[in-house]
N, C-alpha and C positions, 0 to 999 in steps of 0.2 A: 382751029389749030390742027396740025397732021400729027399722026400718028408718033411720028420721030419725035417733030417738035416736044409734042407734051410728055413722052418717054424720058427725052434728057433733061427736061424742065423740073419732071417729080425727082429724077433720079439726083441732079443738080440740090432740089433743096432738101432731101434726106440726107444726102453727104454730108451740108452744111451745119445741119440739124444735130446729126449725129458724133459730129467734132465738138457740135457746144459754141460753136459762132455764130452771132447773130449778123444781120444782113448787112449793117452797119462797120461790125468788126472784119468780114472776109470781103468789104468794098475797101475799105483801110488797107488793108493788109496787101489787094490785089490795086491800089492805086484806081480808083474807079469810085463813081457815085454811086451813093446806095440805091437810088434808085436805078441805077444800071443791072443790080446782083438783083432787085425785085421782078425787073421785066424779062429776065434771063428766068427764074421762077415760074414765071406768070406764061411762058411761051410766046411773052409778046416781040422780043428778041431771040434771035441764034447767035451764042457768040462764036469769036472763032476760034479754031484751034489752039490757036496761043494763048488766048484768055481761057479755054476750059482745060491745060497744060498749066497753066499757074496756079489757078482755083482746085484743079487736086493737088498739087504740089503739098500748098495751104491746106488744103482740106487732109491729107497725107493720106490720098489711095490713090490705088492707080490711075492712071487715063481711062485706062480700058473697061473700069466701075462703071462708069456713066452710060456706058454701051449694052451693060451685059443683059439680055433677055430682051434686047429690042427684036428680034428675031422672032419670040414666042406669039405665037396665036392668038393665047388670052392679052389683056390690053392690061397696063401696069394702071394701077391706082393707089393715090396718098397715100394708104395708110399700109399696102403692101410694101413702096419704095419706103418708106422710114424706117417698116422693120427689116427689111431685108438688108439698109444701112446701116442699122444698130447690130444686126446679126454680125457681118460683116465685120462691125469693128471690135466687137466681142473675141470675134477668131482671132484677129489681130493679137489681142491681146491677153489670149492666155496661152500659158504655159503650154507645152505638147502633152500632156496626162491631161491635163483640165479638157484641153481640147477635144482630147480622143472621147474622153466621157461625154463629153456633149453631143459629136457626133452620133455614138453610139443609141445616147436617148433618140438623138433624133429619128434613128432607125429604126428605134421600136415605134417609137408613134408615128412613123412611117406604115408600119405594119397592122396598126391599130383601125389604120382608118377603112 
């Protein structure tokens, strides 16, 4: 599988993951077999732009999630796409003071390392 492929693939089922849909619920949801939303996972498919414009709609991030850090050097893996989808929907969803605090740690343990 290339690089891209298995990039939107991880990135694809951390999103999923991280909304709390299972593969079954966001093939429902997106009119599609579930087995369609597992080989989109699996890199065995690419789907197309309108099915990964639905699937965030559903999933409620942007288009542009699925792309971001395909550019980087180092090579994405499971369990970085998950957290960085969980991170992601955390910001989402707090407050701007919750937020700012979070960043803030983030900086320090930024600074730690």
């Amino acid at each position: 599988m290339d690089r891209v492929t298995k990039h939107l693939a991880l990135k694809f089922r951390s999103a999923r993951l991280a909304k709390g849909l299972t593969q079954e619920d966001l093939a429902g949801q997106l009119d599609m077999a579930t087995e369609s939303v597992s080989h989109i996972e699996r890199g065995v498919t690419v789907p197309s732009l309108k099915t990964l414009a639905a699937a965030a709609e559903v999933m409620e991030i942007d288009l542009a999630e699925l792309f971001v850090g395909l550019g980087d050097k180092r090579q994405l893996s499971a369990k970085r796409a998950e957290l960085e989808g969980l991170l992601n929907r955390l910001g989402r969803d707090l407050d701007d003071q919750r937020l700012a605090f979070v960043v803030e740690m983030a900086a320090k343990l930024e600074k730690l390392r």
